[in-house]
Backbone bond lengths (Angstrom), bond angles and torsions (degrees), N, CA, C in turn:
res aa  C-N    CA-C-N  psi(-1)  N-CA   C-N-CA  omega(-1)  CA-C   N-CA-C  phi
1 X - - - 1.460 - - 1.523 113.01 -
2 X 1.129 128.65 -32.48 1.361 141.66 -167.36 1.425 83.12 -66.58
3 X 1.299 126.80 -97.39 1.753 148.23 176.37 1.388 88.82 2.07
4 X 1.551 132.53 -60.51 1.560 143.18 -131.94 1.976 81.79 -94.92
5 X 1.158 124.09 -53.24 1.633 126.88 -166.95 1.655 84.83 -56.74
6 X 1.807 127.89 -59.59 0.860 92.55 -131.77 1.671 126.26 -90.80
7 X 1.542 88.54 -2.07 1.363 111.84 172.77 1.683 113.48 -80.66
8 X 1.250 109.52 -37.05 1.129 103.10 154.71 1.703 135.27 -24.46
9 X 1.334 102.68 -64.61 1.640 137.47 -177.60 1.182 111.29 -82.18
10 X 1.422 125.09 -27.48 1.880 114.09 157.41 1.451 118.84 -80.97
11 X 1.394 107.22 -21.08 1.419 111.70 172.91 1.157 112.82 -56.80
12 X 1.389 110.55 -54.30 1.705 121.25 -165.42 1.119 103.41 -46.66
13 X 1.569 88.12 -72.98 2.004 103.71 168.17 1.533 135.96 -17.66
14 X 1.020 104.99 -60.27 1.540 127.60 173.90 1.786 104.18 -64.72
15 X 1.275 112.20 -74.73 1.435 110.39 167.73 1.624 135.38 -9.41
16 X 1.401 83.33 -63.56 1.815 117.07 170.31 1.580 107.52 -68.51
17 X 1.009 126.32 -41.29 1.680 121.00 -179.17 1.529 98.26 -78.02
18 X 1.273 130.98 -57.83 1.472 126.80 178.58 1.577 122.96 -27.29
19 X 1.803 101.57 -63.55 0.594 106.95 -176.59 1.699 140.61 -63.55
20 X 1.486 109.15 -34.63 1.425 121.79 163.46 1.270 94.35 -69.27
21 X 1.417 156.35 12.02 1.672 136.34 141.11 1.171 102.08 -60.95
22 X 1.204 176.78 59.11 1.171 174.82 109.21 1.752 122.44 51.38
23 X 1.823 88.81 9.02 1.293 94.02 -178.82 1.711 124.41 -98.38
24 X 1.147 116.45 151.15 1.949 113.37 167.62 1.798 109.36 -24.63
25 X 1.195 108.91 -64.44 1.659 106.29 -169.75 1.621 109.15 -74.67
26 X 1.631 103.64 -19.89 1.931 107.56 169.98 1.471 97.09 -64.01
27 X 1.144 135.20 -43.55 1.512 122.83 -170.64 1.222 98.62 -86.96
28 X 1.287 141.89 -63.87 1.213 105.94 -158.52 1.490 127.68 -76.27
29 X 1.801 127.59 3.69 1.248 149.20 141.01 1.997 107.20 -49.48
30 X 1.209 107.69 -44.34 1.288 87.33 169.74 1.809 129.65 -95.52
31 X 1.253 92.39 4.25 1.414 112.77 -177.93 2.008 99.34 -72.32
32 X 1.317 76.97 -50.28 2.054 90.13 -171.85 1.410 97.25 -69.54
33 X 1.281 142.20 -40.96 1.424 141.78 167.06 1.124 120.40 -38.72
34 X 1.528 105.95 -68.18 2.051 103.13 162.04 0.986 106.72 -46.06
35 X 1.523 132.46 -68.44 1.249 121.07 -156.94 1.873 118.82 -46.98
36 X 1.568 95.34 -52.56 1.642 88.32 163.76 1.280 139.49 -37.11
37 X 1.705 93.69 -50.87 1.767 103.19 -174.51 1.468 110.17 -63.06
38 X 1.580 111.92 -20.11 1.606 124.22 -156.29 1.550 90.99 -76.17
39 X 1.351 130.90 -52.80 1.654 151.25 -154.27 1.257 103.18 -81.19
40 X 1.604 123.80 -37.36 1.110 132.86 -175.66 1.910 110.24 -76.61
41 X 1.558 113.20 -34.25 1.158 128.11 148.07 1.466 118.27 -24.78
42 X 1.581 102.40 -92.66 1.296 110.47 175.73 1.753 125.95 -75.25
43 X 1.303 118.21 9.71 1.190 111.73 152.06 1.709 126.77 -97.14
44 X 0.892 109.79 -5.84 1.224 116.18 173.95 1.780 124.06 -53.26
45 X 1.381 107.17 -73.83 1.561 122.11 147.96 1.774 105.96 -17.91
46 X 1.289 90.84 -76.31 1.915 82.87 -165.53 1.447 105.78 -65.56
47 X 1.351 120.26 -20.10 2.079 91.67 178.02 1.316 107.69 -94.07
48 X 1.387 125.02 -8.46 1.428 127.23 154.89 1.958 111.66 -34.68
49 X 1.592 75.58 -59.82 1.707 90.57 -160.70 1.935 100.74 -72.46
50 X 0.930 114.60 -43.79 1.584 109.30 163.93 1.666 115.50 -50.48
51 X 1.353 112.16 -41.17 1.334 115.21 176.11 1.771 128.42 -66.68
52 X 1.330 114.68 -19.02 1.182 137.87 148.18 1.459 128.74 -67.47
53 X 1.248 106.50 -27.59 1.396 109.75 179.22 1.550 122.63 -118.34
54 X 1.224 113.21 -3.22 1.770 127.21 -169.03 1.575 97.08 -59.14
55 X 1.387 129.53 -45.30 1.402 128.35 -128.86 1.963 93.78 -102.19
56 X 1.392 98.33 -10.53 1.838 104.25 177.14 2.376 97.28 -78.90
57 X 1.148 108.49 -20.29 1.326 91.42 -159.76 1.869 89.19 -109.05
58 X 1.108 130.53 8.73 1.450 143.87 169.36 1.429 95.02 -30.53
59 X 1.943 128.39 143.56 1.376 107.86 156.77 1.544 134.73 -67.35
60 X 1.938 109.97 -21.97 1.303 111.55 155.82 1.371 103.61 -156.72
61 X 1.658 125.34 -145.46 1.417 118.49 168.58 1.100 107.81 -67.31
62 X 1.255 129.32 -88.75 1.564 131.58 167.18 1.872 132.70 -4.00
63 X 1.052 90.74 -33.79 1.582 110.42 -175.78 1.412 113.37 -119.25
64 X 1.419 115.33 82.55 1.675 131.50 175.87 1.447 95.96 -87.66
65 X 1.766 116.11 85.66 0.819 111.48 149.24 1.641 112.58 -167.59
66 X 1.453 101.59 137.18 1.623 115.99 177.11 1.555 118.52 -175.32
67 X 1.317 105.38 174.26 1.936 106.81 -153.11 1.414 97.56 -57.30
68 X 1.497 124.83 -25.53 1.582 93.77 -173.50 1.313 119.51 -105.38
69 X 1.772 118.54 12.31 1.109 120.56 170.97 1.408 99.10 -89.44
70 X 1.416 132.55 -32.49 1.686 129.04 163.21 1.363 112.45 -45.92
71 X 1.912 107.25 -46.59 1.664 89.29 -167.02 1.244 113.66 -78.11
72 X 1.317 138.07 -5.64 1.433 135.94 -131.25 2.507 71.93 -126.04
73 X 0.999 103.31 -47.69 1.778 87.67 179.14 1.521 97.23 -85.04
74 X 1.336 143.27 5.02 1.478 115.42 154.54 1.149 106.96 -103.18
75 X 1.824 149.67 -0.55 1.125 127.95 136.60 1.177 118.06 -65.50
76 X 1.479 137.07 -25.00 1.674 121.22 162.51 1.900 121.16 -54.72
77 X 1.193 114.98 -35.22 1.644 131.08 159.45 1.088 103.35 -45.76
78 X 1.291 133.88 -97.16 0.995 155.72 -177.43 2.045 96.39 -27.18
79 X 1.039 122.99 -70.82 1.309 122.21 -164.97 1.530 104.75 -63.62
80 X 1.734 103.66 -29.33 1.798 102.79 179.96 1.186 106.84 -68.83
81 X 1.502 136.59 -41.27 1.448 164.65 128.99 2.001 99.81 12.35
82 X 1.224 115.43 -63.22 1.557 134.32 -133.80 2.239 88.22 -107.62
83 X 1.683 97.21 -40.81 1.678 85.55 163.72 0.752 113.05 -65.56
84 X 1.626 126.21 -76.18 1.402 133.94 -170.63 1.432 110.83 -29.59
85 X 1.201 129.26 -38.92 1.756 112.68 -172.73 1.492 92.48 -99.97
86 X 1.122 148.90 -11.57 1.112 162.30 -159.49 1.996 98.46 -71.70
């Protein structure tokens, strides 16, 4: 949830500064900002819900590993990825 607030809140941020530039590349910099915050919205829910469920399709105890425990830590990358330059 933290990851999800904080991209959230640079998005906004960023969005909002773009946009009072009044310039072509200010909009479409804040255009890509919503769009982030928008994706980051609706992705949230589903890696929740992958994150609840990853550890039933594991190959055993020992072995924490399968496609939706990969996809659910390369959308955490990816989102650590998207603050950081954010």
């Amino acid at each position: 949830r933290p990851l999800f607030q904080s991209l959230q809140a640079l998005a906004e941020d960023n969005a909002s500064f773009f946009q009072r530039s009044g310039t072509e590349s200010g909009r479409r910099f804040a255009a890509a900002f919503a769009s982030l915050r928008e994706h980051g919205r609706r992705l949230e829910p589903a890696l929740r819900h992958f994150a609840r469920l990853y550890h039933r399709f594991d190959l055993d105890e020992a072995t924490p590993g399968n496609g939706y425990r990969s996809l659910v830590q390369t959308a955490r990358c990816c989102l650590a990825h998207a603050v950081h330059k954010s």
